[in-house]
C-alpha positions as CSV (number, residue, x, y, z in Angstrom):
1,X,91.6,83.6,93.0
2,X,88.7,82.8,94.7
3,X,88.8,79.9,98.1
4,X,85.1,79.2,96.5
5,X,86.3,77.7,93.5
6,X,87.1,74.5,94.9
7,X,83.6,74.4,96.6
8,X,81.8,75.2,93.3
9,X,83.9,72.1,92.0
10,X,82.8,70.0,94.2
11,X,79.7,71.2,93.6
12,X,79.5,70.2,89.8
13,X,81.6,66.7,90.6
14,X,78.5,66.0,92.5
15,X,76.0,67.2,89.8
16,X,77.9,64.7,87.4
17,X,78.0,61.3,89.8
18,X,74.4,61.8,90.4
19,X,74.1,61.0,86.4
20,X,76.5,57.8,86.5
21,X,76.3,54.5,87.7
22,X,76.7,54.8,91.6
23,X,78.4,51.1,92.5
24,X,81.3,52.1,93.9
25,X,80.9,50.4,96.7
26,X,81.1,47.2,94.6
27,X,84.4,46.6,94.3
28,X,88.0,48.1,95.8
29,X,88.3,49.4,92.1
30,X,85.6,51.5,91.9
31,X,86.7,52.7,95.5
32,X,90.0,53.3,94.1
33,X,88.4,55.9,91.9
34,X,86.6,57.6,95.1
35,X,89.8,58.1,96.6
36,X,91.5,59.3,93.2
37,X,88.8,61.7,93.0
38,X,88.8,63.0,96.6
39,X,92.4,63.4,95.8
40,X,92.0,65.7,92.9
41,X,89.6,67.7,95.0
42,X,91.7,68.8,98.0
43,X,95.2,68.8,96.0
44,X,92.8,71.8,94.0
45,X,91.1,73.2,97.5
46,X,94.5,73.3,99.4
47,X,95.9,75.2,96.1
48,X,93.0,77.7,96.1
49,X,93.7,78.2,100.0
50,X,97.3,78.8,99.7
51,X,96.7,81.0,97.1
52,X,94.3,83.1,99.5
53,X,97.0,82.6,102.6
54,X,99.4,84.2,100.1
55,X,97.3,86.8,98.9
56,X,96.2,87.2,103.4
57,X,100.0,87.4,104.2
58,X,101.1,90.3,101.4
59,X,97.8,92.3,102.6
60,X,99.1,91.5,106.2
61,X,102.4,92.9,105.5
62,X,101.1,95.8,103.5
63,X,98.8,96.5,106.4
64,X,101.5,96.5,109.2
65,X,103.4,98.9,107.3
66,X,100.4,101.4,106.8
67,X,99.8,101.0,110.9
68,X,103.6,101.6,111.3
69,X,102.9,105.3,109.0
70,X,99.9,105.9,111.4
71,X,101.8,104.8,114.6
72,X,104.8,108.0,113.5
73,X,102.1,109.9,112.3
74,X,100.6,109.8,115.7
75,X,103.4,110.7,117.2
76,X,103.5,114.6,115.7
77,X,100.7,115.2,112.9
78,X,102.2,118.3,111.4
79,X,105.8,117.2,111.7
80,X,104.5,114.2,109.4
81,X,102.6,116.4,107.2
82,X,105.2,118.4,106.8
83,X,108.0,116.1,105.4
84,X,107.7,115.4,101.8
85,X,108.5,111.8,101.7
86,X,105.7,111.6,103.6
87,X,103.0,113.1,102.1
88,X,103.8,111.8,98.5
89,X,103.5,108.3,100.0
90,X,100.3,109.3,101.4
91,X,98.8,110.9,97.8
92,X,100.0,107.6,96.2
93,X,98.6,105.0,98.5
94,X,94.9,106.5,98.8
95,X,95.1,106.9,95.0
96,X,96.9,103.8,93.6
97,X,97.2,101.2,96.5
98,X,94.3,101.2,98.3
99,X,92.3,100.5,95.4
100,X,94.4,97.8,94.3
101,X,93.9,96.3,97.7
102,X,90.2,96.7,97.2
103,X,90.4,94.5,93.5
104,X,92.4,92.0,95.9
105,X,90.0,91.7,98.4
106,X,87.0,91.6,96.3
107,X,89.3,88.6,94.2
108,X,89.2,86.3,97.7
109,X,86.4,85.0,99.3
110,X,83.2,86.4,99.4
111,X,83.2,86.3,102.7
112,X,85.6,89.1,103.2
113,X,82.8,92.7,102.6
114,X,85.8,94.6,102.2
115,X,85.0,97.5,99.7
116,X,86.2,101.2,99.3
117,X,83.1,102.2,97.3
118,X,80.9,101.4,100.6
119,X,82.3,104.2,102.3
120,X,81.1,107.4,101.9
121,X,81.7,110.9,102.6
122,X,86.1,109.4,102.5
123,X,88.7,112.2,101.1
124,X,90.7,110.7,98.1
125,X,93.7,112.4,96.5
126,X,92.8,113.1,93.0
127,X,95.2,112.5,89.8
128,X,95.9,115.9,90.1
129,X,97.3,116.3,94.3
130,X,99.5,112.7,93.6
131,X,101.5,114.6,90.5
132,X,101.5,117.8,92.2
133,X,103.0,115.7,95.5
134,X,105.3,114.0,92.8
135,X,106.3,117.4,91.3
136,X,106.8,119.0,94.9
137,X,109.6,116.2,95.3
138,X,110.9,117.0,92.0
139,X,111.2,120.8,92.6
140,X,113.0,120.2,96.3
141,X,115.6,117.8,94.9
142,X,116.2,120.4,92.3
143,X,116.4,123.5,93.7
144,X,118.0,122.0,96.6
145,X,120.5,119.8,95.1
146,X,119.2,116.8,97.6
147,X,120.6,113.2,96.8
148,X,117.8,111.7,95.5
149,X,118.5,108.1,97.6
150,X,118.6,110.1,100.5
151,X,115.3,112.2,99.6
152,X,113.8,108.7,99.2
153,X,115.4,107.5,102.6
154,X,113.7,110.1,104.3
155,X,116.7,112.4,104.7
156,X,116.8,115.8,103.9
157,X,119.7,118.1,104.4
158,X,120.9,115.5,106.5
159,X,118.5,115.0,108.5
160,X,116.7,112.3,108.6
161,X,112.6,112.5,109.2
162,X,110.8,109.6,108.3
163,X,110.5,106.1,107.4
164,X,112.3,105.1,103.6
165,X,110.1,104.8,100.4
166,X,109.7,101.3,99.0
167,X,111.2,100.6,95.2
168,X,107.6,100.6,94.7
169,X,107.5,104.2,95.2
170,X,109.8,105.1,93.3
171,X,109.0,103.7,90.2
172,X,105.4,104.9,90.7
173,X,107.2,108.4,90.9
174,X,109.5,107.4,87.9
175,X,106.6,106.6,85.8
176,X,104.5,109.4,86.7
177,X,107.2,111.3,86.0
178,X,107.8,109.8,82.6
179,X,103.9,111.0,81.8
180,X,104.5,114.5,82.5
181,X,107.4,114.0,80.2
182,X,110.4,115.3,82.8
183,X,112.3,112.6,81.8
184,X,116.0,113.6,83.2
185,X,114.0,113.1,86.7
186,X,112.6,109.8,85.6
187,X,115.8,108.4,84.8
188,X,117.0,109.4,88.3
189,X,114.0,107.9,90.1
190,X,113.8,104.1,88.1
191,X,117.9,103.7,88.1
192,X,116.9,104.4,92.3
193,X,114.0,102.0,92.5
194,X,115.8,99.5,90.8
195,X,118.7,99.7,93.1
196,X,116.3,100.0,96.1
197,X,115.0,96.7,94.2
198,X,118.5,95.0,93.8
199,X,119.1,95.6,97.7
200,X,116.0,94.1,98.8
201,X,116.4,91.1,101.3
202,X,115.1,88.5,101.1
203,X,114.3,88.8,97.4
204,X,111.0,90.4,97.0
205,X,107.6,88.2,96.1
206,X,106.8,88.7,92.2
207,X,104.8,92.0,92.0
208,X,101.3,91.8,90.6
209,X,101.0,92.1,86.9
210,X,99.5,95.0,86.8
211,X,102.7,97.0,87.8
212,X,104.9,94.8,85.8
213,X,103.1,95.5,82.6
214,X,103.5,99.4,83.8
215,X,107.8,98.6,84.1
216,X,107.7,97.0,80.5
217,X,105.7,99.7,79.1
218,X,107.8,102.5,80.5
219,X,110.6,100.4,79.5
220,X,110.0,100.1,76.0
221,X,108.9,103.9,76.0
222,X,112.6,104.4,77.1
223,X,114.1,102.2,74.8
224,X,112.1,103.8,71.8
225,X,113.3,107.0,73.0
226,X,117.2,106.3,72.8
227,X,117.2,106.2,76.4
228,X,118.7,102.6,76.0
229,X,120.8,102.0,79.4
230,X,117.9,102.8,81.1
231,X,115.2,100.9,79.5
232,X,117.6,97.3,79.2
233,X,118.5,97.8,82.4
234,X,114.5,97.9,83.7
235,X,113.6,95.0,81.3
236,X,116.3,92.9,83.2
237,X,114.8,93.5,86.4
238,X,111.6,93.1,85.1
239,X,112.9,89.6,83.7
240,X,114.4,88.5,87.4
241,X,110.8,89.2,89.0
242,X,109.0,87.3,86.3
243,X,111.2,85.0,83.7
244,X,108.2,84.1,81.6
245,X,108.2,87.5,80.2
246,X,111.6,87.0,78.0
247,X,109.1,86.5,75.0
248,X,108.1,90.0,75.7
249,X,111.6,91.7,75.1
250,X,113.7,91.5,72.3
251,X,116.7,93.9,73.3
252,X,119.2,91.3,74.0
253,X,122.5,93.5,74.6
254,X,121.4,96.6,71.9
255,X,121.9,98.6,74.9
256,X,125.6,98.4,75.4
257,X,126.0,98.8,71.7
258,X,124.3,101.5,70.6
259,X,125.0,105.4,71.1
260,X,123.0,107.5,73.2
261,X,121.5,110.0,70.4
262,X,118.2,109.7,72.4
263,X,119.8,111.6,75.7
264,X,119.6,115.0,74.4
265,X,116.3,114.4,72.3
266,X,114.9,113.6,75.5
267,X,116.3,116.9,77.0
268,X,115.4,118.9,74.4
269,X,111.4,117.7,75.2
270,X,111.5,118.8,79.0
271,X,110.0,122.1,80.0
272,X,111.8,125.1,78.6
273,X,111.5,128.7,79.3
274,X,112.4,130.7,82.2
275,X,113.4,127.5,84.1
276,X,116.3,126.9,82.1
277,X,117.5,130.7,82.4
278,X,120.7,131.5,84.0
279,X,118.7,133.5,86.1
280,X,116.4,131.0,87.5
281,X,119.2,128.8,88.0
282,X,120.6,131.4,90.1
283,X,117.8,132.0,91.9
284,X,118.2,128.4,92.8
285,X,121.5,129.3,94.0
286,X,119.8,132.0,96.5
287,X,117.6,129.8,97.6
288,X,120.5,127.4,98.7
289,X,122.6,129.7,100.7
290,X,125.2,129.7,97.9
291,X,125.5,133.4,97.3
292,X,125.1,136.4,99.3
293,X,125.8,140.3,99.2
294,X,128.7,141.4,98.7
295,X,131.1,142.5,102.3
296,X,131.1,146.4,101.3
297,X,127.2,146.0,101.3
298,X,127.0,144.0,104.1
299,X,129.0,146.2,106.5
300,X,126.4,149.4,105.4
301,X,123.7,147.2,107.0
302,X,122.3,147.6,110.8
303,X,120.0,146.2,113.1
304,X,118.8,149.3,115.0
305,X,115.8,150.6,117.1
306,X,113.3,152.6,114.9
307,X,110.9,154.9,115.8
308,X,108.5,155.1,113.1
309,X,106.0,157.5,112.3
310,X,104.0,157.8,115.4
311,X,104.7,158.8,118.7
312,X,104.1,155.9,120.8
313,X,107.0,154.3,119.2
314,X,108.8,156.4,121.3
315,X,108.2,154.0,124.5
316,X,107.7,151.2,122.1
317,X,110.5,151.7,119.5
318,X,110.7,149.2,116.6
319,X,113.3,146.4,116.1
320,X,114.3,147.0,112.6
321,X,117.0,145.0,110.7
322,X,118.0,146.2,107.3
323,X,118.3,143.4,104.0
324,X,119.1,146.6,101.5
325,X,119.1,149.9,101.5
326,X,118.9,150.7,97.6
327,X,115.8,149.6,97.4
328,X,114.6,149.3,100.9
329,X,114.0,146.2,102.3
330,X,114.2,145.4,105.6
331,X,112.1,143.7,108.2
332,X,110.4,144.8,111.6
333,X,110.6,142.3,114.6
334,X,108.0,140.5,117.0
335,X,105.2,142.6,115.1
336,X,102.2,139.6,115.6
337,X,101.6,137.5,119.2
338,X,101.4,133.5,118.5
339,X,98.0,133.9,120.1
340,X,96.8,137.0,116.8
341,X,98.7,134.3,114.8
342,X,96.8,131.9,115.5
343,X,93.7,134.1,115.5
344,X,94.4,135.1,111.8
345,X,94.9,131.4,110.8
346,X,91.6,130.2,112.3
347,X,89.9,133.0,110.6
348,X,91.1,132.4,107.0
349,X,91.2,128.5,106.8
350,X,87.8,128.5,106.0
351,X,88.2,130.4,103.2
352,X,91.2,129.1,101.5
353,X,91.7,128.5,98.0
354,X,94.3,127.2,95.4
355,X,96.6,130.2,94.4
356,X,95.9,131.4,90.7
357,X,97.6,133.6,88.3
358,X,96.7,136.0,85.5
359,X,99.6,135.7,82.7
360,X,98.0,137.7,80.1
361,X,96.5,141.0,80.2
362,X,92.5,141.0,80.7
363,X,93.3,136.8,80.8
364,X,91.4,134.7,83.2
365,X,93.3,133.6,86.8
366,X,94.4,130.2,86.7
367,X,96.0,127.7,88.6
368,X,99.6,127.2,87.5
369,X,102.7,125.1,88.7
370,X,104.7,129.2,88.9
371,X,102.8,129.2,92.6
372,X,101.9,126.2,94.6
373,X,99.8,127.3,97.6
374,X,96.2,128.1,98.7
375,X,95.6,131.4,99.9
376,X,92.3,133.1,101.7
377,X,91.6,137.0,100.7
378,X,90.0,138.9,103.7
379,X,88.6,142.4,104.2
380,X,90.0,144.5,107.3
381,X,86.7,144.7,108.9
382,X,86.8,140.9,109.5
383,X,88.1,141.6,113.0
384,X,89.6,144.7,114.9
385,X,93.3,142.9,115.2
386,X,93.9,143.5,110.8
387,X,93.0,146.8,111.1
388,X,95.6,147.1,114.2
389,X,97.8,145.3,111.2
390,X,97.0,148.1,108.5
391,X,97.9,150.4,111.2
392,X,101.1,149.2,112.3
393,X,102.3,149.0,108.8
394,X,101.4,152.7,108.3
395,X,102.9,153.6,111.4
396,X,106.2,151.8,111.0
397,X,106.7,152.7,106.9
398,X,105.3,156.3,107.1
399,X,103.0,155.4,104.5
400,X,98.9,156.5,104.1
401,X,97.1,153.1,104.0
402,X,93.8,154.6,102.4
403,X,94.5,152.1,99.4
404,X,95.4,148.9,99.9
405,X,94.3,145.6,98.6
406,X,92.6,143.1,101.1
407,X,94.2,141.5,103.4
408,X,95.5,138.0,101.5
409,X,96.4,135.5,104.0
410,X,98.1,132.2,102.2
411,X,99.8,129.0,103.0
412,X,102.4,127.3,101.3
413,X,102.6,123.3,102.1
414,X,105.5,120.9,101.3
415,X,107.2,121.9,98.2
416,X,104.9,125.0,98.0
417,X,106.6,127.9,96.3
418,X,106.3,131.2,94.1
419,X,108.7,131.5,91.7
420,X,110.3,134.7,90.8
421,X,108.0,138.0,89.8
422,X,107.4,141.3,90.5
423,X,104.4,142.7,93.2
424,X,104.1,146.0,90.9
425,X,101.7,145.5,88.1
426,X,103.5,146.2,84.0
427,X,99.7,146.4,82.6
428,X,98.2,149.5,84.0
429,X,94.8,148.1,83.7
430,X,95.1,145.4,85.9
431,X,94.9,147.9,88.9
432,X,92.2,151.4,89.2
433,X,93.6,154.3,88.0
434,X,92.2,156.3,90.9
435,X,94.5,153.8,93.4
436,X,97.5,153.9,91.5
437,X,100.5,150.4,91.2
438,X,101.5,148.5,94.0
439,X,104.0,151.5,95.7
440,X,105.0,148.8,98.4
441,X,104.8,145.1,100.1
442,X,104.3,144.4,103.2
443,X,105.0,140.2,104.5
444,X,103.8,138.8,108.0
445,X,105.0,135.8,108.5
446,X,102.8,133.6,110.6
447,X,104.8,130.5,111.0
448,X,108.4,129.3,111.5
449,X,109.6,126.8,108.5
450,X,112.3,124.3,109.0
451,X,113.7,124.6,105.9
452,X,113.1,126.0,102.9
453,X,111.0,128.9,102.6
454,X,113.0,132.1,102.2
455,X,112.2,135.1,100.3
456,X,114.4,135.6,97.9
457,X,115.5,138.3,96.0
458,X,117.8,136.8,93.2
459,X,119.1,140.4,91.6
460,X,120.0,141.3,95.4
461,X,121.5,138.1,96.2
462,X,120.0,137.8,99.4
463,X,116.7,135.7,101.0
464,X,114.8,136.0,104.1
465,X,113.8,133.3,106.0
466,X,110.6,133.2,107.5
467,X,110.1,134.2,111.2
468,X,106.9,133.9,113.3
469,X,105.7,137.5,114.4
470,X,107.8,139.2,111.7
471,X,107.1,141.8,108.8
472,X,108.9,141.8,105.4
473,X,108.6,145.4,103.9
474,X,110.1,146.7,100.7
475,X,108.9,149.3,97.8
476,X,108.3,148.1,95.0
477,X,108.1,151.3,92.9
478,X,110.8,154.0,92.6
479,X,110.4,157.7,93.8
480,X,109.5,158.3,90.4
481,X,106.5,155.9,90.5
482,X,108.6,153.9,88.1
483,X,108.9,150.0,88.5
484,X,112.0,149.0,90.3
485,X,113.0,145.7,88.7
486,X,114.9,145.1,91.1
487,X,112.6,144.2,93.4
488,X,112.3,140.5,91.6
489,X,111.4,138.0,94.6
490,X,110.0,134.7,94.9
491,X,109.0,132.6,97.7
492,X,111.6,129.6,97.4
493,X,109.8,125.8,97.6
494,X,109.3,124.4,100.8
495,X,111.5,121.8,102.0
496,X,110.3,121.0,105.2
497,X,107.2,122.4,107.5
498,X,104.5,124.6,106.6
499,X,104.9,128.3,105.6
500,X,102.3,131.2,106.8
501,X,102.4,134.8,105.4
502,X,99.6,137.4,105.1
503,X,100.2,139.8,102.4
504,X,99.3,143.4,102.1
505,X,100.1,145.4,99.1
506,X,100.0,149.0,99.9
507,X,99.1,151.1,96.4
508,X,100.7,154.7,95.3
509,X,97.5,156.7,95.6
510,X,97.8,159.5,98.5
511,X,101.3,159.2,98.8
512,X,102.4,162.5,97.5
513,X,103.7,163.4,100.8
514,X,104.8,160.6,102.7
515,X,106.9,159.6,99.6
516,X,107.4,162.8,97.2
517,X,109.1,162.2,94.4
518,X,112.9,163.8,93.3
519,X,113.3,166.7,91.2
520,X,114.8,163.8,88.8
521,X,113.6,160.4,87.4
522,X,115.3,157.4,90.0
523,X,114.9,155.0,87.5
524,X,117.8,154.3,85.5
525,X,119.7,151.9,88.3
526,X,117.1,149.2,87.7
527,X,116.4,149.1,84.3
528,X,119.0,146.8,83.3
529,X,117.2,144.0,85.4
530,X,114.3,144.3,83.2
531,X,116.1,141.0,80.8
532,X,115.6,137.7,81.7
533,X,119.2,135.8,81.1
């Protein structure tokens, strides 16, 4: 409400004892009526002022807490950028509080020019990045099995990183998830901001309106659902913050008497597919650390000195550790300086773009929640140091390097992930005939992660974690040019930090020699893993 209203009263009281009899000054009555009316004027000024003090204190406090965000922020940029509490919080506040702080400012005095539409040139997440941030928290908590009152505390894993979302947040989370219809999660998150709520001391101010109406509408979506316990149990808070709004709800105690049909309609709307696969879910399960190789493969593993293909690795021999031997994977040690690392970064950030990928045959590549990241594609004559990369890899694998794809360099943020696939192509016309399939993968890793991160390989129960300098190699393609489907792998979300790699995908043309084939087909051992379960 506006401090100005009680001046523009004035104003018109003025306007109207201009047109009446001014003899006031007559008698102690008509004085009387002065006084009444002065009366009436500052009991309305001094309620329009403490309705702006109020409206100056909540921006205040809102304001001190943003500084506080700033102030840890300052203290390590990319350990705050990294921590996905964090960078949800951010996403929502430019996109939903900051303007509502704008409508609040321009509500007070005019005197106050605050105005987000006067500053130009800004960054503002869009729709999109503050349901992808949601979704990244969504896809941790999952695939992670985090508490969801410690993710919203800040604490991951244990450890604890940054400052704890309001209830606020997370029934802004709750409700956007409720609009992208993964209801199981939005349960999770209200039932959380409403405890978050319940604890709150001293008993919060009464929100503005506008996200009250949003906690009756999701509320009544619930309850129209069959999701009763949920939706009675939001209309009651609701009702504690604002009592006037009983005429809206009509419930009563429905939700302790009726039965829960709703719960597995509302399952039965979530995202199916692949997700809900025992295989995914055990993918999961790599990702977590909850499942490994077996002992008897295990003890057939080594970390040993290699000396490649080339004859300075003689002086210079290769640290090789072994992952699996049927197919190969294994990775080579301290292969990339921090200083090329950082090199190689500063080179593709210009260039980086949101990940697509191409579903169909001869479909166009789009962008798709199966791979969260941005990636940059760059050719080896960029600079001398990825052709020393192309090299290396040669060198160390055996392998010609006449055909390879460009170098793809590609950064996966918080929650950033690639869900299980294969690198070889099925469709043989998404790759030249003269170049052959993808014959074999080679990973850098540019970058440590905290946690999260790994490579996994779900059919070889194993993942690799990321490690600065490293390279990831497997094939990908039997000696029989046949697709090994074993060679499924994803790149698991990120939980905390920021994950580097820069791909090249080395193809089968000109490899006659440095990989002949058997006298027999070698493809019957993975054929099996060609079913998703």
């Amino acid at each position: 409400m506006r401090v100005s209203t009680g001046l523009l009263a004035l104003g018109v009281l003025a306007s109207l004892c201009c047109c009446q009899a001014s003899d006031y000054f007559s008698s102690i009555t008509g004085l009387e009526q002065l006084l009444h009316t002065e009366q009436i004027l500052l009991s309305d000024l001094s309620s329009q002022l403490d309705a702006a003090k109020t409206v100056l204190l909540q921006l205040e406090r809102e304001l001190s807490a943003i500084k506080l965000e700033h102030a840890l922020a300052a203290k390590g940029l990319e350990n705050y950028l990294t921590n996905p509490v964090n960078v949800y919080r951010l996403m929502k506040r430019l996109h939903t509080d900051w303007p509502h702080v704008d409508s609040r400012v321009q509500q007070m005095s005019a005197q106050l020019r605050f105005n987000i539409s006067q500053h130009y040139g800004l960054s503002f997440p869009s729709q999109e990045d503050v349901d992808g941030a949601a979704l990244a928290l969504v896809r941790l908590q999952s695939t992670y099995k985090l508490d969801v009152a410690q993710v919203a505390a800040g604490i991951l894993n244990g450890i604890k990183y940054g400052t704890d979302m309001s209830w606020q947040d997370c029934f802004v989370l709750g409700q956007q998830l409720f609009e992208m219809e993964d209801y199981n999660n939005t349960k999770v998150w209200l039932r959380e901001s409403m405890e978050r709520l319940r604890r709150h001391q001293p008993r919060p101010s009464t929100p503005e309106p506008a996200l009250l109406n949003s906690m009756e509408t999701v509320a009544q979506s619930l309850f129209r659902m069959g999701d009763f316990d949920t939706a009675y149990e939001l209309s009651q808070r609701v009702l504690e913050l604002d009592p006037s709004r009983i005429r809206n709800w009509h419930l009563g105690d429905k939700a302790a008497n009726l039965a829960h049909d709703g719960d597995e309609g509302a399952h039965s709307r979530q995202a199916a597919g692949y997700r809900l696969t025992q295989e995914f879910a055990h993918y999961e399960k790599v990702c977590r650390g909850e499942v490994g190789p077996s002992a008897a493969q295990q003890r057939r593993l080594r970390c040993r000195y290699a000396r490649g293909r080339h004859a300075y690795r003689l002086l210079a021999p290769l640290k090789l550790e072994e992952h699996s031997l049927d197919p190969l994977v294994v990775s080579y040690h301290d292969m990339l300086s921090p200083q090329q690392i950082g090199e190689l970064r500063a080179m593709a950030v210009p260039h980086m773009q949101r990940s697509t990928v191409n579903p169909l045959s001869g479909g166009q590549r789009m962008k798709s929640a199966f791979r969260v990241s941005k990636n940059a594609w760059l050719p080896y004559s960029t600079h001398p140091m990825m052709g020393r990369m192309l090299r290396d890899v040669g060198d160390a694998t055996g392998l010609d390097m006449t055909y390879c794809e460009q170098l793809q360099v590609a950064n996966y943020g918080v929650g950033g992930h690639y869900e299980p696939h294969w690198d070889f192509f099925r469709d043989s016309r998404h790759y030249p005939a003269a170049e052959g399939n993808r014959i074999a993968t080679a990973i850098f890793y540019l970058s440590d992660v905290e946690q999260g991160g790994a490579t996994a390989f779900p059919f070889l129960n194993f993942a690799v974690r990321p490690q600065l300098g490293n390279i990831l190699f497997w094939y990908n393609l039997h000696r029989s040019s046949d697709e090994d489907y074993r060679t499924k792998h994803a790149g698991c979300p990120v939980l905390k930090g920021s994950k580097w790699i820069a791909n090249i995908w080395i193809h089968e043309a000109t490899q006659t020699f440095a990989r002949p084939c058997d006298v027999f087909r070698d493809n019957e051992v993975s054929m099996g893993y060609d079913i998703i379960k």
